[in-house]
C-alpha positions as CSV (number, residue, x, y, z in Angstrom):
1,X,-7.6,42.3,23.5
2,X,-5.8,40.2,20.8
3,X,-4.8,36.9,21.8
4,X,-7.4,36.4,24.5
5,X,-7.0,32.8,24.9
6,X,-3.1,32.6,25.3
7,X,-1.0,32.4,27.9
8,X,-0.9,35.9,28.9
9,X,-4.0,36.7,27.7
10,X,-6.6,34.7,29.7
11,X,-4.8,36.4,32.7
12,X,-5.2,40.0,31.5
13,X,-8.5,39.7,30.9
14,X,-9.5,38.9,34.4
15,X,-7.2,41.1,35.9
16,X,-8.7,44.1,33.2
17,X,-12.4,42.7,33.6
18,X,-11.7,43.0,37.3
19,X,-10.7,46.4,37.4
20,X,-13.7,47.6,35.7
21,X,-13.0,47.7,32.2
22,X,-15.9,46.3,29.2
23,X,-13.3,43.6,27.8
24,X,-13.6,42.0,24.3
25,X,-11.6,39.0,24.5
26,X,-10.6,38.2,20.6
27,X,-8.9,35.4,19.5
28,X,-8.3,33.2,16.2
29,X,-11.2,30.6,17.9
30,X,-13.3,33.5,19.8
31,X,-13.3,30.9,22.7
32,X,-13.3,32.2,26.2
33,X,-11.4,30.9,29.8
34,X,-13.4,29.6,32.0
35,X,-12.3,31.9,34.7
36,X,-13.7,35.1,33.1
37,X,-16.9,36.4,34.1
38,X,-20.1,36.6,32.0
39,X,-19.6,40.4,31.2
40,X,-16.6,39.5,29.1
41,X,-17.4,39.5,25.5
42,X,-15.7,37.4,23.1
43,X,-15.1,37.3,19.2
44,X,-13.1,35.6,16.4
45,X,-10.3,37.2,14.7
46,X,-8.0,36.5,12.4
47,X,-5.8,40.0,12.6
48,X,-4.1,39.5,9.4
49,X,-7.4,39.2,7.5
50,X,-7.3,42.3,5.7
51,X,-9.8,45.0,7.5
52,X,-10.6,42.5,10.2
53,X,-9.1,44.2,12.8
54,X,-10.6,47.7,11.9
55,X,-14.2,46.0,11.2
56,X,-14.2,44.5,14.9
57,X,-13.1,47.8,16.6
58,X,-16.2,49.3,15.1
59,X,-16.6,52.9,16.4
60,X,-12.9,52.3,18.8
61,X,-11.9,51.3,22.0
62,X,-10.2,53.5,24.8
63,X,-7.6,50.7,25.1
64,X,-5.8,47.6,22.7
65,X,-4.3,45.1,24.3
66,X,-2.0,42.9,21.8
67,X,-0.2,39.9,22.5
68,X,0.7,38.7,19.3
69,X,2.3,41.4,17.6
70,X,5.2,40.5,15.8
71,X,7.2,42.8,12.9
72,X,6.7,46.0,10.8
73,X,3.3,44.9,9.4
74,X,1.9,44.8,12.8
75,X,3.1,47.9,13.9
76,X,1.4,49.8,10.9
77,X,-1.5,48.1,11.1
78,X,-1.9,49.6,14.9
79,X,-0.4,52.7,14.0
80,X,-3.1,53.1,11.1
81,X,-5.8,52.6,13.8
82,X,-4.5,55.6,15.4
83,X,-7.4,57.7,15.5
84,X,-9.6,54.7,16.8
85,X,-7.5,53.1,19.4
86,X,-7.1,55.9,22.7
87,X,-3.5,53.4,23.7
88,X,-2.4,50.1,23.3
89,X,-0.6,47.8,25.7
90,X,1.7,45.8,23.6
91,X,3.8,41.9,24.5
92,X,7.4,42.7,23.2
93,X,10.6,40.3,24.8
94,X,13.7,40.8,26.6
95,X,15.4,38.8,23.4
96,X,15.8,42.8,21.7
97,X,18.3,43.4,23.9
98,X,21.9,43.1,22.7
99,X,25.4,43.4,24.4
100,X,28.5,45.5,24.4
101,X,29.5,43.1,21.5
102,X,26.8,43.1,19.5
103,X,25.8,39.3,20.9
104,X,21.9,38.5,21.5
105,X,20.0,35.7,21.6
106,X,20.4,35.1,18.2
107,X,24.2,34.2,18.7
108,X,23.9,32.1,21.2
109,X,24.6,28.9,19.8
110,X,27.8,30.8,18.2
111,X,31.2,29.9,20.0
112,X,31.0,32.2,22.7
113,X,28.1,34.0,21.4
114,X,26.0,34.2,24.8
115,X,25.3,37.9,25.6
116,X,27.0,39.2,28.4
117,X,24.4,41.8,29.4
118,X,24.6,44.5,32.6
119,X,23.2,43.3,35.9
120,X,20.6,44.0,35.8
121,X,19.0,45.3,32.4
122,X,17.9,49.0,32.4
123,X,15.6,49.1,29.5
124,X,18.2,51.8,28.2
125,X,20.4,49.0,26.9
126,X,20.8,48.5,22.9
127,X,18.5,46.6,21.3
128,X,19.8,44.6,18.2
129,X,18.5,46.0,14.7
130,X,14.8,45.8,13.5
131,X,14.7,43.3,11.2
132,X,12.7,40.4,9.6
133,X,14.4,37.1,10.4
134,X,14.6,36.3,14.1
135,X,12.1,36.9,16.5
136,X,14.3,39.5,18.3
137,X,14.9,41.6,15.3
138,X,10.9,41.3,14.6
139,X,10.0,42.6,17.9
140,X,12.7,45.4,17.3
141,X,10.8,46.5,14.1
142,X,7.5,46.6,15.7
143,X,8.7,48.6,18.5
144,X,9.9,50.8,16.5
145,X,6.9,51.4,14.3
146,X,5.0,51.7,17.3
147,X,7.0,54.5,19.1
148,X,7.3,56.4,15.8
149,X,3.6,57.2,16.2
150,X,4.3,59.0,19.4
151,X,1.5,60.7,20.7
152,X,-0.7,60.0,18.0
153,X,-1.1,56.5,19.2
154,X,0.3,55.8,22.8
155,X,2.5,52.6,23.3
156,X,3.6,50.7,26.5
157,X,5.7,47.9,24.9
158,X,6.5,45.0,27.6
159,X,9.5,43.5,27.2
160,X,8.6,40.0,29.0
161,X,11.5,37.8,30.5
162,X,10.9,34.2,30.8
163,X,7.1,33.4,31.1
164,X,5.7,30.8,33.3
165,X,2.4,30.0,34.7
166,X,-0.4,27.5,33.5
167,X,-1.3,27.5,30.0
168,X,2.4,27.9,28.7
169,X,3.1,26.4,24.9
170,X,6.7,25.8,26.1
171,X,6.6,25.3,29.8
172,X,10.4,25.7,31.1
173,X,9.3,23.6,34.7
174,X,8.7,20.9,32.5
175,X,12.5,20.1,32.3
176,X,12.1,19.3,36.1
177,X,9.1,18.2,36.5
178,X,9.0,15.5,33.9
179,X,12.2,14.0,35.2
180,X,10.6,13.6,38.4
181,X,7.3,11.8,37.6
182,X,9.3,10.0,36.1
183,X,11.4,8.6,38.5
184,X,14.7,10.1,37.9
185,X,16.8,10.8,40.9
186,X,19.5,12.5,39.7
187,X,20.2,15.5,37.1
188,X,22.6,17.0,35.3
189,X,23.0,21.4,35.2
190,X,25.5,23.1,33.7
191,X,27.3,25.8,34.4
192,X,27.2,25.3,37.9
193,X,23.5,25.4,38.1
194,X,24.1,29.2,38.6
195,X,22.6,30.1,34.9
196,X,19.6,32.7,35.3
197,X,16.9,33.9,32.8
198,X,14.5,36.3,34.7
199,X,11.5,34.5,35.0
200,X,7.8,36.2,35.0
201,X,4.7,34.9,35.9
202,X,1.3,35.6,33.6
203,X,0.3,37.1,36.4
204,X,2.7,40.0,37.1
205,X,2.7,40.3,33.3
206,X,-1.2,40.6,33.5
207,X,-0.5,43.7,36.5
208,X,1.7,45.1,34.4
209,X,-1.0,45.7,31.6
210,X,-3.6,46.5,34.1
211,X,-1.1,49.4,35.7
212,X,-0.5,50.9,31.5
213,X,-4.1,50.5,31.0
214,X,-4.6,53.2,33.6
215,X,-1.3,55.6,32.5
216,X,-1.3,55.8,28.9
217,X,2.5,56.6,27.6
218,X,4.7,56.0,24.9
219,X,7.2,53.8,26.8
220,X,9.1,50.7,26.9
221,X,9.3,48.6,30.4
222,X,10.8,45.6,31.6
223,X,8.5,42.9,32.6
224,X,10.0,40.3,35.2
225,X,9.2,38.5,38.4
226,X,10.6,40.5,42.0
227,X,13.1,37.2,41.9
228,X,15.4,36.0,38.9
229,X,16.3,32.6,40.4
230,X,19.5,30.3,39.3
231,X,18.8,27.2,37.5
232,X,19.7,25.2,40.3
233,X,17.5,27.2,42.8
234,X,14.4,26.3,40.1
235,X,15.6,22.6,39.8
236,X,15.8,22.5,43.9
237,X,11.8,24.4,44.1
238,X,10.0,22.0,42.1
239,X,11.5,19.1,44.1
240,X,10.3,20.8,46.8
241,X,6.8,21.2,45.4
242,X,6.5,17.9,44.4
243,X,8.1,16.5,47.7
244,X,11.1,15.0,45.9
245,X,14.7,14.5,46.7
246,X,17.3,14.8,43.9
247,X,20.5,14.6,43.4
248,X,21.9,17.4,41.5
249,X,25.7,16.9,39.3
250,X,27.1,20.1,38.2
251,X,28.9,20.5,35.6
252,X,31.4,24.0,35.4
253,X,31.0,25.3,32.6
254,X,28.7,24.6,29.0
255,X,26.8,21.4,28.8
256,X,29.2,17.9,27.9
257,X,28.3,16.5,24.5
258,X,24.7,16.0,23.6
259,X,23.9,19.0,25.4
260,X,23.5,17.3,28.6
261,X,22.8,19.4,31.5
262,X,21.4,21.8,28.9
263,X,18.1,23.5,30.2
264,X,15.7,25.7,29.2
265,X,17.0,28.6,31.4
266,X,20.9,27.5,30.8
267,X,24.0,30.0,29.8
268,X,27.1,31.1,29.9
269,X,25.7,34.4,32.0
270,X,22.9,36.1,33.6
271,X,20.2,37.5,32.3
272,X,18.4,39.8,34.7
273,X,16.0,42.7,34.0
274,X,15.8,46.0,35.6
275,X,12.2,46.3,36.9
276,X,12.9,49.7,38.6
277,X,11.3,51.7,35.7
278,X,7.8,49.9,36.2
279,X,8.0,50.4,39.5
280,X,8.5,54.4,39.0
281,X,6.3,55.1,35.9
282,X,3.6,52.4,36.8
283,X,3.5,51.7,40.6
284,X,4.3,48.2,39.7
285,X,4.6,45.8,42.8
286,X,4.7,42.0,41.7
287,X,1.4,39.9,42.3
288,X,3.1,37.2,42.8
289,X,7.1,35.3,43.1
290,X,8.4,32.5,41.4
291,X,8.3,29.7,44.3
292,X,4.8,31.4,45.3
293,X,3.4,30.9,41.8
294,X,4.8,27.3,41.4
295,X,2.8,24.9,42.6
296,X,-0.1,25.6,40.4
297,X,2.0,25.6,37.7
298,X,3.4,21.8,38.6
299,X,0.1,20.9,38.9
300,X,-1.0,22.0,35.6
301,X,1.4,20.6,34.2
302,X,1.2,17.3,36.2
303,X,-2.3,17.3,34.5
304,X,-1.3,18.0,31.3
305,X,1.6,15.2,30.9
306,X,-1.4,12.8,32.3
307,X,-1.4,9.7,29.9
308,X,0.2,11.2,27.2
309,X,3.9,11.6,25.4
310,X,5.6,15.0,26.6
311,X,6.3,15.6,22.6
312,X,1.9,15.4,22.1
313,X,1.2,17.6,25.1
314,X,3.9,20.3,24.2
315,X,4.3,19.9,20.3
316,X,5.7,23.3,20.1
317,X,8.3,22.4,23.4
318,X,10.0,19.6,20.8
319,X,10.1,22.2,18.0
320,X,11.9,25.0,20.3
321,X,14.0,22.5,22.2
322,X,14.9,19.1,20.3
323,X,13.7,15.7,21.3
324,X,17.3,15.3,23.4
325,X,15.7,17.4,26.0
326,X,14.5,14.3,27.9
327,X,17.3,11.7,26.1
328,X,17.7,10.1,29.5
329,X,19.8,6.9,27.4
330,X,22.6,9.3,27.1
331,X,22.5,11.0,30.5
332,X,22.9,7.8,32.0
333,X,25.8,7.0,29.7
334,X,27.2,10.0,30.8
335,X,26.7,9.6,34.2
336,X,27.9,6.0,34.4
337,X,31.3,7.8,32.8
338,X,31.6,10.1,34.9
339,X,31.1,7.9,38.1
340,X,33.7,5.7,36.8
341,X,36.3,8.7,36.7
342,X,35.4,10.0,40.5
């Protein structure tokens, strides 16, 4: 497996290792979780050191297991490890998908350039076009170049809504929980707090693998949560996990200026993904649901936020996100406007 000690990964191994399989758990630092069991074996890879991959596959596997594949170079490098590799199990996103206008996730900061997608996805929907610039169009090429190897080389390709669970580089929750360790009792959401991004939980993602593990094809799935909750309905489930009260100001329509009101999960419309395919060609049935799943996430990252700065504990948060994410100066400016006008 390729990215062992990710967020995804350190789930899939157990769930693999507990269905039997030998698991080599391979990762840039060859560490290991401390949730796997003693018969997992670990190793350090850097997969874009030339013949490093092919070296540490030795005589094959019957399964690979790739969370960080990104772009055409990745996709021929599995592809030339055809003969050696029985099927893979690849991490693509939902962010390939495009609309009846040609708008994806790369326009979305465009005037009107949120994707108005189907409800829900069918994995049937356009994808935008392979490319090398964005992460969608990446993904695009490498699932491409994977599914041109047909049955030389047999594919699932995941395409993973919104992931959440403990070890997450850029936690969504943290938008709500933060704010309420730290005391704030009121929040802003726009569009109606009725924005939706299909959430899914390492968990199900790490079922999901188990089940293609088992049915080798050449196939691309959905990979979401049984529930793809509003904004609002998020914002209202951490309160409850954390045993808060908060008072919630919606906003109709995009965020006021500053981007207030602007969450991880915000837009101008739903996106939802089809998880009937899995269901058919896997068995799939969700480990787990969103509220279900969420108090261990809180608590993680209750733990992680601990005596230190939000931007320290989630560097890469501040990079996707912006340092207004938690500007509660302006909010309060805002608020105080607002208030005034009512």
């Amino acid at each position: 497996m390729l990215g062992a000690t990710g967020q995804i990964g350190r789930a899939a191994v157990r769930a693999l290792a507990g269905d039997g399989w030998e698991v080599t758990a391979a990762s840039g630092g060859g560490g290991r979780d401390g949730t796997w069991g003693d018969g997992v074996r670990t190793v350090a890879l850097d997969r874009d050191e030339e013949g490093a991959l092919a070296t540490a596959l030795g005589d094959g596997c019957d399964v690979l297991v790739d969370m960080v594949a990104f772009g055409r170079g990745h996709a021929a490098q599995l592809t030339g490890l055809a003969g050696r590799v029985g099927s893979a199990v690849v991490i693509s996103s939902g962010a390939v998908y495009e609309d009846g206008r040609g708008r994806s996730f790369d326009t979305q900061g465009e005037p009107d350039g949120f994707p108005e997608y189907p409800v829900p996805i069918p994995e049937t929907q356009p994808t935008v076009a392979p490319g090398d610039t964005t992460y969608g169009t990446r993904k695009v090429a490498l699932e491409q170049g994977l599914l041109a190897a047909g049955d030389a080389l047999p594919v699932t390709l995941l395409r993973a809504g919104a992931i959440h669970g403990e070890h997450c580089r850029t936690p969504r929750e943290l938008y709500f929980v933060k704010r309420l360790l730290d005391g704030r009792g009121r929040r802003v959401l726009a569009h109606d707090g009725r924005s939706r991004f299909h959430p899914v939980h390492v968990s199900n993602v790490a079922e999901l693998i188990r089940l293609a593990a088992l049915r080798p094809a050449s196939r691309v799935l959905n990979a979401g949560d049984p529930q793809a909750p509003t904004v609002a309905e998020i914002g209202a489930a951490v309160d409850e996990v954390l045993g808060r009260e908060t008072e919630t100001v919606l906003v109709a329509g995009a965020p006021p200026e500053g981007g207030i009101g602007d969450t991880p999960w915000s837009g101008a419309h739903p996106v939802v993904y089809d998880m009937s395919a899995a269901e058919r060609e896997l068995g799939y049935r969700p480990v787990t649901g969103y509220a279900e799943s969420l108090p261990q996430t809180v608590e993680w990252l209750a733990g992680q936020l601990h005596g230190r700065d939000w931007r320290q504990a989630f560097p890469k948060m501040v990079r996707n996100y912006g340092e207004g994410l938690f500007d509660y100066a302006a909010e309060d400016v805002w608020l105080e406007r607002r208030d005034r006008k009512v």
